[in-house]
C-alpha positions in Angstrom: 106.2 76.3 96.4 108.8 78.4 94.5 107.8 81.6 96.9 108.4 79.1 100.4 111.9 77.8 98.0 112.9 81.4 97.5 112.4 82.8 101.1 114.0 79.5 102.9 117.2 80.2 100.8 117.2 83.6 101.4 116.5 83.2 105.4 119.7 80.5 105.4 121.7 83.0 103.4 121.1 85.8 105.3 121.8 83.6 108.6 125.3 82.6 106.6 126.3 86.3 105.8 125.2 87.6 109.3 127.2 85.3 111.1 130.5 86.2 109.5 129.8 90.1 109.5 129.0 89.8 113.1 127.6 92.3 115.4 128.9 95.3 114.6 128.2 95.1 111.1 125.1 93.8 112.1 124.1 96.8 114.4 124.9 99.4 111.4 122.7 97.2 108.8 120.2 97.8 111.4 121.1 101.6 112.4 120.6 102.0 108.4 117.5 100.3 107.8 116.3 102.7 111.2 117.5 105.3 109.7 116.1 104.8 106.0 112.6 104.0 107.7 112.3 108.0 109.6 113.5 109.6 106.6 110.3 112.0 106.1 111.0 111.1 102.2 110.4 107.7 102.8 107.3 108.2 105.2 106.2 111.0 102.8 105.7 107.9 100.0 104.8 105.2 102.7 101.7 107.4 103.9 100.9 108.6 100.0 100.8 104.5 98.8 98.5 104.0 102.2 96.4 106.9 100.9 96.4 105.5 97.3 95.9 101.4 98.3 93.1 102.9 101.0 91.1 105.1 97.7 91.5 102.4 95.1 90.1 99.6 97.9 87.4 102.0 98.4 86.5 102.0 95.2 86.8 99.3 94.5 84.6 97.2 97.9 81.3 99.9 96.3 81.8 98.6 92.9 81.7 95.1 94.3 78.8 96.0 96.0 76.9 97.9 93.1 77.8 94.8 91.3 76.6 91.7 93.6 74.4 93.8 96.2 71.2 92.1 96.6 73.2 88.8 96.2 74.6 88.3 98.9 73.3 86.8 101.8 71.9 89.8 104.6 74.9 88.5 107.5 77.5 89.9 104.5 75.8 93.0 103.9 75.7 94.4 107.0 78.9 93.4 107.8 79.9 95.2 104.8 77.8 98.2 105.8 79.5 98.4 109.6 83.0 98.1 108.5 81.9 101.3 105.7 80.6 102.8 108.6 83.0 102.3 111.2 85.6 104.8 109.6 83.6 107.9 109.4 82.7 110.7 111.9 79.5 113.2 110.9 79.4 111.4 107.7 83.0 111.8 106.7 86.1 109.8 106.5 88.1 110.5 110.5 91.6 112.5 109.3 93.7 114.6 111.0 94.8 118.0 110.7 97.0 116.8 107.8 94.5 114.2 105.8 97.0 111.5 106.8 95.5 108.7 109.1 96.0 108.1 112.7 98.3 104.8 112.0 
């Protein structure tokens, strides 16, 4: 409830200070944010924390399934074996030319 609270009151204030900026303040908030989003710094660390979340979720789904394996019922497990699967070409995880992913 706090989180719905907290993003309600920031939606209205947001609607309050956009309207009395107006549009040209509100078209260089947005050349900024455009702007801030190519920087190849800020892709650079995007596309390293993808990397990272994508290695420690990796880890993580084969210790879950080291752990509860032969648990679960077969449906799970081979969905769980597909969607391993699905990512890899000759065995290996599908990168480019620069180990960064296609997304």
């Amino acid at each position: 409830m706090r989180y719905k609270l907290t993003f309600v009151v920031g939606l209205a204030l947001g609607y309050v200070v956009g309207t009395r900026a107006g549009r040209e303040r509100y078209e260089q908030m947005k050349k900024s944010a455009k702007d801030f989003a190519q920087n190849p710094a800020v892709r650079n660390a995007a596309e390293s924390a993808t990397q990272t979340g994508r290695q420690v979720a990796g880890k993580a789904a084969h210790l879950v399934g080291d752990k509860v394996g032969d648990r679960l019922p077969a449906s799970v497990t081979d969905r769980v074996h597909a969607l391993r699967e699905r990512g890899r070409v000759n065995g290996k995880v599908d990168e480019d030319d620069w180990g960064t992913s296609n997304t």
